[in-house]
C-alpha positions, 0 to 999 in steps of 0.5 A, a space after each residue: 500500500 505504502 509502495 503504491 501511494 509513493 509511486 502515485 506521488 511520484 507520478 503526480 510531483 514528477 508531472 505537475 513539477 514539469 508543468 509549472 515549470 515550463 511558465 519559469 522555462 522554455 521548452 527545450 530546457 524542460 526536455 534537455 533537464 527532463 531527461 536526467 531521470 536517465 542516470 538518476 535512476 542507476 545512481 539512486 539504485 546503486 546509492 540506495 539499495 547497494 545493487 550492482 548496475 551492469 557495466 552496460 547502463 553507464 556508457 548508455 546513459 551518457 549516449 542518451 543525455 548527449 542525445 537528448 542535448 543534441 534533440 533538444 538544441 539547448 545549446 541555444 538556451 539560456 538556464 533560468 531558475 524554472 530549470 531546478 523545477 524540471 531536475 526536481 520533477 526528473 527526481 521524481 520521474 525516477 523514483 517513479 520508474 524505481 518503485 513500479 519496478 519493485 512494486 510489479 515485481 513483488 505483486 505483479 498487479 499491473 492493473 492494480 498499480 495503475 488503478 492506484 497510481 491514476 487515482 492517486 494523480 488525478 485526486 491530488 492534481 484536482 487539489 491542488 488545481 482547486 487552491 491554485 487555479 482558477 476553474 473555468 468550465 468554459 476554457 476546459 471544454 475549449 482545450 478538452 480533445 488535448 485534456 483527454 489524449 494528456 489523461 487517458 493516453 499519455 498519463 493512463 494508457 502509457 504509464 499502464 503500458 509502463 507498469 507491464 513492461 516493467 515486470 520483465 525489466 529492471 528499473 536502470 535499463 527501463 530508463 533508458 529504454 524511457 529516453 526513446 520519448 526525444 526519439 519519437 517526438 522528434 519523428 513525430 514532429 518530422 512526420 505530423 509537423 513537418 518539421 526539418 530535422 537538422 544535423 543534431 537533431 538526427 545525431 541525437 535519435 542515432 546516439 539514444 537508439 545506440 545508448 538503449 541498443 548497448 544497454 539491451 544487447 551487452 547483457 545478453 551478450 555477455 550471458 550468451 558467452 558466460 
């Protein structure tokens, strides 16, 4: 019980953190700071629980963060203070993918989990919306096809998804896995909004595919030999 009000929390911090952010910060800060919950979640593990981390995760986590620099073109960015919101939310977006890890593992309830979890954001955002904002019916149902696909698909479906791809991996390659979003946000954009990547931007999906490549393959390959 404990295990699944921490993960619901985490979900909801991580998110709302992210959010409030980006009215201090621009978006290609939020998406480059956004991305350090890659090496968090192997640090934290290694810190926190004495677990061995295969050799593999590190140098796949330096892939995926420079890919995420290079997809994000923060290098034309200035850090402003919203920034330390976006690491904070990071922090949660790790502990978040640490403790669905151990949750599903030890009960292996995906549905359960994720029941609880959308439970526990959506009751605490509604809170916290309710002290701080201003509720407008009218402007709701103005934005209400971007509000639906944001709760059912992106914070429902996919974190469900999440739930159950986590019962057949570990918390740090699952990260890394996690940091294929740049990837599929930047051919999304490509292919709906007809966008025009530049040099970095395609250096960056090659650099994370090659970070999730070597953290999956490594291990396998390594246990193949042994």
């Amino acid at each position: 019980m404990i295990l699944s009000l921490l993960i619901g929390l985490s979900l909801f911090l991580g998110s709302a953190l992210q959010q409030v952010a980006l009215l201090f910060t621009d978006v290609a800060n939020a998406a480059f700071f956004t991305i350090f919950y890659v090496p968090m979640v192997p640090i934290i593990i290694f810190l926190f629980k004495g677990r061995a981390i295969h050799w593999s995760v590190w140098p796949s986590v330096i892939l995926c963060v420079f890919g995420g620099y290079l997809l994000t073109n923060f290098q034309d960015a200035t850090v402003r203070l919203g920034d330390s919101l976006v690491v904070l939310g990071a922090l949660f977006w790790s502990t978040h993918i640490i403790f669905t890890g151990i949750l599903v593992i030890k009960f292996n309830l995906p549905l359960t989990v994720g029941a609880i979890q959308t439970f526990i954001v959506s009751f605490c955002s509604v809170i916290i919306s309710l002290i701080f904002e201003e509720f407008i019916l009218e402007n709701i149902l103005t934005e209400i096809d971007s509000i639906l696909y944001a709760g059912v698909l992106s914070g429902g479906f996919a974190f469900v998804l999440q739930i159950y791809a986590q019962r057949n991996i570990s918390p740090a390659p699952a990260a890394i896995i996690f940091s294929l979003e740049g990837v599929f946000a930047t051919i999304a954009a490509w292919f709906i909004l007809n966008q025009i990547l530049n040099l970095n931007n395609v250096l960056g999906c090659i650099f994370i595919l090659c970070g999730v490549l070597i953290s999956q393959l490594v291990p396998l390959i390594n246990k193949k030999a042994y």
